[in-house]
N, C-alpha and C positions, 0 to 999 in steps of 0.2 A: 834523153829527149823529154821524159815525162816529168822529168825533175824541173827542167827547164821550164816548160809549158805552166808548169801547177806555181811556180816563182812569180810567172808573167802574171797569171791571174790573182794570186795575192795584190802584185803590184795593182793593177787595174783597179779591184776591189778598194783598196790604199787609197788611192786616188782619186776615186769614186766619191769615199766617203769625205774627205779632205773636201773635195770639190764641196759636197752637200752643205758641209760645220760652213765654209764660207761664206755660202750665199745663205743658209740662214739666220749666219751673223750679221748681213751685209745692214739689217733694216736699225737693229739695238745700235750697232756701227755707227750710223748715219744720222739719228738723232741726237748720242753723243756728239758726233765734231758738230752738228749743226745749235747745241747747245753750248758746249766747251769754246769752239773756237769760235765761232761767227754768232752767237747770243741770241740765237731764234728758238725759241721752244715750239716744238711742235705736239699738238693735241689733237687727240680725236674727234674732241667736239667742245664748247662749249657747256659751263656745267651751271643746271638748267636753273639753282638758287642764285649763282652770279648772275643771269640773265635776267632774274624775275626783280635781284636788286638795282643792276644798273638801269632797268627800264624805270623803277621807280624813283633813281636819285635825278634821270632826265640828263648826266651829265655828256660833252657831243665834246667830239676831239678833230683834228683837222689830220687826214692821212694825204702828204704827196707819194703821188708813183714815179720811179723813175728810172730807165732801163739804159743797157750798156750792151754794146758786145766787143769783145777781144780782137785785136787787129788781122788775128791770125784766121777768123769766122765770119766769111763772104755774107752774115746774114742783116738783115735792116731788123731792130727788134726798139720798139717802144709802147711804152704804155697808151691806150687808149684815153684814157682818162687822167690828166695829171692831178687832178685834187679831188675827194671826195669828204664830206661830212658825215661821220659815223658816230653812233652813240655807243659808249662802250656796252660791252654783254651781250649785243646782238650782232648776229652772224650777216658778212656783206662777202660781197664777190667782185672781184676786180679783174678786168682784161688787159693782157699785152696782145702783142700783132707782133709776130713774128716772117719772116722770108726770106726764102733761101735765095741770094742774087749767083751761087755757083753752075758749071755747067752738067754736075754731079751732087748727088746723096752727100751730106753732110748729118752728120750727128754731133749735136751741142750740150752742154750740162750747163745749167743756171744755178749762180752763187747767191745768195741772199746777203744781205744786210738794212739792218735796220740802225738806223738814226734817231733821236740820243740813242748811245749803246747804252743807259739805263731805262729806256722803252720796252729794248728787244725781249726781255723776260715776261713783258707784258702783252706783246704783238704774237697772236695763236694764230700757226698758217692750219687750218683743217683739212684744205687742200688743194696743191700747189703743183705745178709742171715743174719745176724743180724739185721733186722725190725723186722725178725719174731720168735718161737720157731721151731727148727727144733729136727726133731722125725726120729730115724735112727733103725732101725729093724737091732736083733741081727745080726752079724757081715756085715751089709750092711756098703756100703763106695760109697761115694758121694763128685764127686767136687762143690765146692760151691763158684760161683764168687761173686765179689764184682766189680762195677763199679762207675768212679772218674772222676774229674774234680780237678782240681789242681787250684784257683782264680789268675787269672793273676796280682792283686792286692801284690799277696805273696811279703813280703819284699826281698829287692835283697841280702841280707847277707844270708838268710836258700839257701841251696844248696840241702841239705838232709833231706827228711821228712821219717821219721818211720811210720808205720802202723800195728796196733799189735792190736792181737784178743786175749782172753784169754774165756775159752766154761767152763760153768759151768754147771751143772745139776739144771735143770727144776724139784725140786720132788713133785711140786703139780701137775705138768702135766704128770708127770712118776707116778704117783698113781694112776691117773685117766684112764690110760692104761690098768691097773692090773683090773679095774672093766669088766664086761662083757660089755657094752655098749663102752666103752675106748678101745677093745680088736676088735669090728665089726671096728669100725673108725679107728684103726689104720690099720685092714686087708686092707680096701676100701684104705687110704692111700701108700699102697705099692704097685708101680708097677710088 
């Protein structure tokens, strides 16, 4: 019996740590495919000799916003703002408006891409509702920014960069809602 017991806790322990390597891999993970496969680079900030250049080259770029959601995702989700003028190097912030039209908790994950795909290595999200899964309680509606940096590197032929989200349904994370433990956590999550 004590053999058995002391097995379980190895396991545990096993699992444990498995779990941890995962989720602290989860973030390196994620700006890989968000670099690799969809050409978003994602930065901390702005770096501060590119800002201090592009404010003095004056050069202004034209960003459209444009949003989407999956058929499978009861939500209304579009950009506030469809066109903005930004100068590359300085940091701007942009809103979507999202809403949930379901009779229940819904949780969505937003895909980025960016237009020309020779932009996207130029387009820095700082920061974005799409790092994370967001979780919108029946008919709640939430603007959800996004904040940019434009590389003053950008070649001088793109004039116009597109910015398009498209929100799909999360349903491992929208099942685990429907559980009673999934149902206390998303209460504590709604203001």
């Amino acid at each position: 019996m004590a053999a058995a017991r002391g097995h379980g806790v190895w396991t545990m322990a096993g699992v444990a740590l498995l779990a941890f390597g995962f989720a602290f891999s989860m973030v390196p993970l994620y700006r890989l495919v968000c670099q690799k496969v969809f050409g978003v680079r994602l930065e901390q900030g702005p770096v501060a000799g590119a800002a201090h250049q592009a404010a003095a080259s004056g050069r202004w770029v034209t960003v459209e916003f444009d949003g989407a959601v999956n058929s499978k995702l009861p939500w209304k989700f579009a950009p506030e703002q469809t066109v903005m003028k930004v100068q590359v190097g300085r940091p701007y912030q942009a809103l979507y408006y999202a809403r949930n039209t379901a009779d229940r908790a819904i949780v969505g994950n937003a895909v980025p891409s960016v237009a020309p795909a020779r932009a996207s290595g130029y387009f820095n999200k700082t920061e974005c509702f799409c790092f994370t899964a967001q979780t919108l309680a029946p008919g709640e509606s939430r603007d959800m920014p996004v904040q940019f940096v434009i590389d003053p590197a950008l070649p001088p032929d793109i004039k116009t960069i597109t910015l398009s989200y498209t929100f799909f349904k999360n349903d491992v994370l929208t099942a685990a809602l429907q559980t009673p433990a999934g149902q206390r956590q998303a209460a504590r999550a709604i203001p």
